[in-house]
C-alpha positions in Angstrom: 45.4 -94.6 -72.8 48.5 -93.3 -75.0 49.9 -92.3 -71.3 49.6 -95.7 -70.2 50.9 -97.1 -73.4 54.0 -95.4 -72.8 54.6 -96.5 -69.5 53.6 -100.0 -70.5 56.2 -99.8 -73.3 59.3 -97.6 -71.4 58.4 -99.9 -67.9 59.3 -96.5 -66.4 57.7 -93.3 -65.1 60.4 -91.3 -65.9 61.3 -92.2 -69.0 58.0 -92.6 -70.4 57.5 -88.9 -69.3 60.4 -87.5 -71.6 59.2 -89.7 -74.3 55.8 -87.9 -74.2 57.0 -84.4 -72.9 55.3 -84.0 -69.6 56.0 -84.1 -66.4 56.5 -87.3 -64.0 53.5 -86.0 -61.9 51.1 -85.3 -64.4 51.8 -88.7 -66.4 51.3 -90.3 -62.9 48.1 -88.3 -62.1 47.1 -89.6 -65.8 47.5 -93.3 -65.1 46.0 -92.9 -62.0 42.7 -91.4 -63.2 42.3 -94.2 -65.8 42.8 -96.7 -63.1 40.0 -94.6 -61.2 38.1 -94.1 -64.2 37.7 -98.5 -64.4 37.8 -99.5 -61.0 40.7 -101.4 -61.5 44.7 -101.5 -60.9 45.9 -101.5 -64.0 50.1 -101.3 -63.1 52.4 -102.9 -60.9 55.1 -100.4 -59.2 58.2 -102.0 -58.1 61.1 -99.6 -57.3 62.7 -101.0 -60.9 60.1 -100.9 -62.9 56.6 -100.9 -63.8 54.6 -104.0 -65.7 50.4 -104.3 -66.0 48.7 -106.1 -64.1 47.0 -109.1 -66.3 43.9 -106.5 -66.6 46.0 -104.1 -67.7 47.8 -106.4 -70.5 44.6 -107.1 -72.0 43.8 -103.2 -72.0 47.4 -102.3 -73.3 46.4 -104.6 -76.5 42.9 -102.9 -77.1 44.6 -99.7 -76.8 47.3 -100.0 -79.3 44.0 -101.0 -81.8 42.3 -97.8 -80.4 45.8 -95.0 -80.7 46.3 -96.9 -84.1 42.9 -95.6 -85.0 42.7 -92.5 -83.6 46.2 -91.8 -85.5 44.8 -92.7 -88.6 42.3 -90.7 -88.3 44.4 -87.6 -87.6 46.1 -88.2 -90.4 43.1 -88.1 -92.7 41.8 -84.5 -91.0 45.9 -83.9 -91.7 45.7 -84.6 -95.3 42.8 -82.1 -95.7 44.4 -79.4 -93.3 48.1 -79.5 -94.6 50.7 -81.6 -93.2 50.7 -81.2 -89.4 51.4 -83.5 -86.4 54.7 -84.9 -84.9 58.2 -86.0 -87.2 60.4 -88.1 -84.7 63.6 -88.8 -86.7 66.5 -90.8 -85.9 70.0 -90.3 -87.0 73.7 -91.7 -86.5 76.0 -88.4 -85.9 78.5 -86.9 -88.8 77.3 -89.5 -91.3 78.9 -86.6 -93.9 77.0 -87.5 -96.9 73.6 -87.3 -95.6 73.2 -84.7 -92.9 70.3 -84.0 -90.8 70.1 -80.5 -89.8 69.5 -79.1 -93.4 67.3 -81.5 -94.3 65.4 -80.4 -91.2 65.9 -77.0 -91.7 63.9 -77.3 -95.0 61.2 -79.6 -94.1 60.6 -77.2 -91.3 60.4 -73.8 -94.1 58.0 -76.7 -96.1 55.8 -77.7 -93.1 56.0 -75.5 -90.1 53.0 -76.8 -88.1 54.9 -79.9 -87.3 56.6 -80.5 -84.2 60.2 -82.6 -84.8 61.7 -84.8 -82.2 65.4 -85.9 -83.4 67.2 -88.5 -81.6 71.0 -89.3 -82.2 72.0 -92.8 -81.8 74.1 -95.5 -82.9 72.4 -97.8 -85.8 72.0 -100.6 -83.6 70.0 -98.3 -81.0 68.4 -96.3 -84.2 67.0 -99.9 -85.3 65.2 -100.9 -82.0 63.6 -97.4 -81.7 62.0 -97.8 -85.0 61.0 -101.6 -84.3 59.3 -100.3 -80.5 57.5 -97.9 -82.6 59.4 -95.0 -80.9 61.1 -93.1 -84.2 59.2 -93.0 -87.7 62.1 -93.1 -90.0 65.9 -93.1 -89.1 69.0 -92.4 -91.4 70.9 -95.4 -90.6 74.6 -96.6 -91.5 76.7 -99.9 -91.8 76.6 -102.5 -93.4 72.4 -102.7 -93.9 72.4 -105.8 -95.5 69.1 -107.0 -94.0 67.3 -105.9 -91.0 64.5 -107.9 -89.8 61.2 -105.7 -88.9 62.3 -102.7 -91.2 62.2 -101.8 -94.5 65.9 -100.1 -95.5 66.1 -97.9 -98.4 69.4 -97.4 -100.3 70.9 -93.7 -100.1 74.7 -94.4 -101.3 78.2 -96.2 -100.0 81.7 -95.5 -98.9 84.6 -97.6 -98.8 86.7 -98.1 -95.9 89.5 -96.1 -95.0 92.5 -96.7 -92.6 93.3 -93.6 -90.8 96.3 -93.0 -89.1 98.6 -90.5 -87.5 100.4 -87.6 -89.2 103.8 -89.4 -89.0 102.8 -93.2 -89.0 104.6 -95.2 -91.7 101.7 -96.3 -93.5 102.6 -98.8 -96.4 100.0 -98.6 -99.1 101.4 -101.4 -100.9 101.5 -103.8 -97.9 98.4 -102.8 -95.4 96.7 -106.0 -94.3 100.9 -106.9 -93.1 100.8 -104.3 -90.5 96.6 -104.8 -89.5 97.1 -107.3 -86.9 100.3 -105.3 -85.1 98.0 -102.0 -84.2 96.3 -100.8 -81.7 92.5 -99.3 -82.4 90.5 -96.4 -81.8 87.0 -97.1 -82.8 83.5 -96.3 -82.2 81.1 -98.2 -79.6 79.3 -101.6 -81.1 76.2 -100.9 -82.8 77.8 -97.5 -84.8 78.0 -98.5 -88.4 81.4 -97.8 -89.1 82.3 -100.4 -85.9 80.0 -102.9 -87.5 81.5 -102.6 -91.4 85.2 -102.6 -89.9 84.6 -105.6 -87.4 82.9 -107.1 -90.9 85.7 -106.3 -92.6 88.3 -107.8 -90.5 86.3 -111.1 -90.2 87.1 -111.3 -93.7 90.7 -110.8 -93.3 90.5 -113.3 -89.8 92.5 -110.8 -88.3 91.6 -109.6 -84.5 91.6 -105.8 -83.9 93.3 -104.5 -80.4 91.0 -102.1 -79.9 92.1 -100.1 -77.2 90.0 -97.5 -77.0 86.4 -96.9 -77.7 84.1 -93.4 -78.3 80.8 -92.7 -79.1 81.6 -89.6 -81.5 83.6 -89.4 -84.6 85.2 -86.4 -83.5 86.1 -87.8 -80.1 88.0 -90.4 -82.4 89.6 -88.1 -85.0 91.2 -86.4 -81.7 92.3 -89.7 -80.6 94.2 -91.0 -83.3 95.8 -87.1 -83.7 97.5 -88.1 -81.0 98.8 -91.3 -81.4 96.1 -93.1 -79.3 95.6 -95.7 -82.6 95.0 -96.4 -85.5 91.1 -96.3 -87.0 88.9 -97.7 -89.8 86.5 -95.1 -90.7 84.3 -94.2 -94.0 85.7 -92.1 -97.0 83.7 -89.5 -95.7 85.2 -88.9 -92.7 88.8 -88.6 -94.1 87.5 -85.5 -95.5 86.6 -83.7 -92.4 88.3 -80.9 -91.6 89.3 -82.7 -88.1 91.0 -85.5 -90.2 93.0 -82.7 -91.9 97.0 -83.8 -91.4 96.4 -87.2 -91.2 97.6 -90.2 -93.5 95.0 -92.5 -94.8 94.9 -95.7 -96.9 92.4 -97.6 -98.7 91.4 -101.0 -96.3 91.5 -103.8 -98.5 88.1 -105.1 -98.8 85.0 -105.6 -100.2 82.9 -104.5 -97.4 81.2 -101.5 -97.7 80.0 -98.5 -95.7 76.3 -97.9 -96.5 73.7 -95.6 -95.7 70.1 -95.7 -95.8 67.1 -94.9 -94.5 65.2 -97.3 -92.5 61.3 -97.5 -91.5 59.0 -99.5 -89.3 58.2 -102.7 -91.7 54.6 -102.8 -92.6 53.7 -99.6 -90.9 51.7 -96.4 -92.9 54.0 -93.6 -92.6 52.1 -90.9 -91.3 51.8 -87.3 -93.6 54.6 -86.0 -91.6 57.1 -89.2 -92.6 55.8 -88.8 -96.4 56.4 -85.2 -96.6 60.1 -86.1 -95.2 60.8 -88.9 -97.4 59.7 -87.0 -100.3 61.6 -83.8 -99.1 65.0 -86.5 -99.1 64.1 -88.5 -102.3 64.8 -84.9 -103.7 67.6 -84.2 -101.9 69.4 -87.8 -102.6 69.1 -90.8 -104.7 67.0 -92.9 -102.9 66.5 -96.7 -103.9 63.3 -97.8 -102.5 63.7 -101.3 -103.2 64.0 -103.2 -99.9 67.5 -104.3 -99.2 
């Protein structure tokens, strides 16, 4: 039933297969003994995708209530047995003041019977994994005002930097006069810095040229070393040591940079997700008021 799940959820062989970590074949042979297994089809194949049949709707919905509480009940052996299971963690790339791989590396020393699946992903992307049910906690970044269907927890914020070649004339005294003349280099939509600097300059009613997009902040700090634009990033990322040599300005706005960590709304973490958000709240400041 969880292998059908997937491929209910991913409409895709293929992708449902890497979600799970098995083969194609054997998540095929899987589906198809259920199907044989209830005398019925239970999955329509098109060469795009794959939807249930109606039968297989209605089972998809009794399945969720049965992998719900077969989960739960894991997690109760778990509680008695030490924290085991699986950790699938989300998080944007070179956030700088909240990293994932030593927070990893010592929730893995703490609890080395669980298995940790980390995605990297732009917010945006971060957010709809967690609302499919796909990650159990994400370090997110932006502006994280409000999300609906998760539950965001306050870590810290930046302000917004204008970052700039080694020999641009930057004028600190006279920034938001020169704003509307560049050209940009700036993440994809969806990456929280893009999101608090297209915020930012819908303050100002200024529209950005951006003439170039990435999908990594080093990609970007590269970029406007040579001359390629202009960029609005987070404090954080002015102190990189691929940002070293270039001139940068405080942007003139309110609009902050925030991180956070963001969970399914209404779901029970699992003892994996506690032990990590315990294993962060020491780590970091965490506000677990709902923002």
């Amino acid at each position: 039933m969880r292998h059908f799940a997937a491929v209910c959820e991913e409409q895709h062989f293929t992708r449902a297969a890497e979600l799970l970590g098995i083969t194609q074949s054997g998540l095929s042979a899987s589906v198809r003994a259920l199907e044989r297994d209830l005398g019925t089809q239970l999955l329509l194949r098109t060469t795009r995708r794959v939807i249930p049949t109606p039968t297989g709707r209605l089972l998809l919905t009794e399945a969720q209530h049965i992998l719900t509480a077969a989960d739960g009940l894991r997690e109760m052996v778990a509680d008695h047995q030490g924290v085991r299971g699986t950790l699938s963690l989300g998080t944007e790339q070179c956030m700088g003041v909240v990293e994932a791989a030593p927070l990893l590396h010592g929730y893995r020393s703490r609890h080395p019977e669980v298995a940790i699946n980390l995605q990297q992903a732009a917010t945006g992307q971060l957010l709809d994994q967690l609302r499919a049910g796909r990650l159990d906690a994400a370090l997110v970044a932006g502006t994280l005002l409000s999300e609906e269907g998760v539950d965001l927890r306050h870590i810290t914020e930046e302000p917004l930097m204008l970052l700039a070649a080694p020999d641009h004339a930057l004028d600190g005294e006279d920034v938001l006069s020169m704003l509307a003349r560049e050209d940009y280099v700036d993440l994809h939509p969806g990456w929280g810095a893009r999101d608090c600097a297209d915020r930012a300059f819908g303050e100002f009613g200024i529209t950005r040229r951006v003439a170039l997009q990435v999908n990594d902040v080093y990609t970007l700090l590269d970029l406007v070393h040579r001359r390629m634009g202009v960029a609005v990033v987070p404090r954080p990322v002015v102190d990189k040591p691929q940002a070293a040599g270039l001139r940068s300005v405080p942007l003139p706005s309110d609009t902050r940079w925030r991180v956070g960590l963001a969970t399914p709304r209404g779901a029970k973490p699992s003892a994996a997700t506690r032990a990590f958000l315990d294993l962060l709240r020491g780590e970091h400041p965490i506000d677990d008021s709902d923002s």
